[in-house]
C-alpha positions in Angstrom: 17.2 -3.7 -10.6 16.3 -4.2 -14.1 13.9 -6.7 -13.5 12.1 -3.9 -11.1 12.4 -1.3 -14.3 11.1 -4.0 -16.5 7.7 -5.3 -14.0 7.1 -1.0 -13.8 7.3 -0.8 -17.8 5.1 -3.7 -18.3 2.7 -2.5 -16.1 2.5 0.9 -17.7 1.8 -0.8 -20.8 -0.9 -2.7 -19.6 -2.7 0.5 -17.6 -2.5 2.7 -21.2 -5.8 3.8 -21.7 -6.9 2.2 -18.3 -9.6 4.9 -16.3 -10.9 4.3 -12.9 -13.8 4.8 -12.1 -15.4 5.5 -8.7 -18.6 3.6 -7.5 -19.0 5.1 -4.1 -21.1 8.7 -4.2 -20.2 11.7 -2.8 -22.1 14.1 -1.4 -25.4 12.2 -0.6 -26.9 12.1 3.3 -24.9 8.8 4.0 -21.6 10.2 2.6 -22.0 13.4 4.8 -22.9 11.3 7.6 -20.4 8.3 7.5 -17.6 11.4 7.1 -19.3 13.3 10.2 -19.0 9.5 12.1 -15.7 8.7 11.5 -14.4 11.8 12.4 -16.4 11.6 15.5 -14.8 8.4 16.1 -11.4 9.6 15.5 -12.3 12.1 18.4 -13.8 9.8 20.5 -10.3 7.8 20.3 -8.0 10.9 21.0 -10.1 11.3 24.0 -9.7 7.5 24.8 -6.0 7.6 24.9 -5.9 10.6 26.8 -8.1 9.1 29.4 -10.8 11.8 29.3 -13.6 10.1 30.8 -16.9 9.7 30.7 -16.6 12.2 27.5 -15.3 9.6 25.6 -18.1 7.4 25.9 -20.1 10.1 25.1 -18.2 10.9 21.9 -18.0 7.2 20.5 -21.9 7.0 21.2 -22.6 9.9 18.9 -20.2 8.5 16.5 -21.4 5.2 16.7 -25.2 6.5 15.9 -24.0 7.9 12.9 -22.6 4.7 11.5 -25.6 2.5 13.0 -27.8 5.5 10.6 -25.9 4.5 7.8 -25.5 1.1 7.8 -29.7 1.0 8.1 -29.5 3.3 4.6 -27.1 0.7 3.0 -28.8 -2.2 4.4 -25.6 -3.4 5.6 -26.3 -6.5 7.9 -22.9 -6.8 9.2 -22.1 -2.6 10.2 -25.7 -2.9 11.8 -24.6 -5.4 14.1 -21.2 -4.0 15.1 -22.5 -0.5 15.6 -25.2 -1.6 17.8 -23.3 -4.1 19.6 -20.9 -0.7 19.9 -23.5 1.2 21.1 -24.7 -1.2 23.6 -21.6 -1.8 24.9 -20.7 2.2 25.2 -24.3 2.7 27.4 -23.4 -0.3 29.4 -20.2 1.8 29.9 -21.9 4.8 30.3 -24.4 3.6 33.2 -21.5 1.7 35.1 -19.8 5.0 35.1 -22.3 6.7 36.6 -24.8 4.0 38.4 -22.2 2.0 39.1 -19.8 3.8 41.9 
C-alpha cells in the first residue's frame, strides 16, 4: 500500500505545473460532422442489434458519408479507405436486400 501512495506522490510532483493542451479543434465543419457521424453510427448499431432491417443499412450509410467527408478534409489515407470500403459494402447490402430476393 505504501508503495501505491508513494508512485501517486511522485507522480503529483512531477505533473506540478504540467498543463495540457488540446490539439484537436472544436467547432470547425469536420468537428460538427465527425460528431453528427458517429452518432449516426451509434444509431445505426442500436438498430443493428435489434435487427431493424434494411433501416440499418440505411443509417450506417449516412453515417459512413459523414466520416468518408471527413476523412477527405483531413486527408486521412487510411479513414478514406475504410469508410468507402464501408460504404461499398453497406450498398452491396443494400441492393441484395432488395434486388436480391
Amino acid at each position: 500500500m505504501q508503495d501505491e501512495e508513494y508512485i501517486k506522490m511522485k507522480m503529483a510532483e512531477n505533473n506540478k505545473g504540467t498543463v495540457l493542451q488540446k490539439v484537436t479543434p472544436t467547432h470547425t465543419t469536420d468537428w460538427y460532422i465527425k460528431w453528427a457521424a458517429s452518432i449516426v453510427l451509434l444509431v445505426g448499431m442500436m438498430l443493428t442489434a435489434n435487427q431493424i432491417y434494411p433501416l440499418n443499412i440505411f443509417v450506417h450509410l449516412i453515417g459512413l458519408i459523414g466520416w468518408l467527408i471527413v476523412s477527405i478534409l483531413w486527408n486521412d489515407r487510411a479513414l478514406i479507405i475504410i469508410n468507402a470500403v464501408g460504404i461499398a459494402i453497406m450498398a452491396n447490402g443494400l441492393i441484395g436486400y432488395f434486388v436480391g430476393k
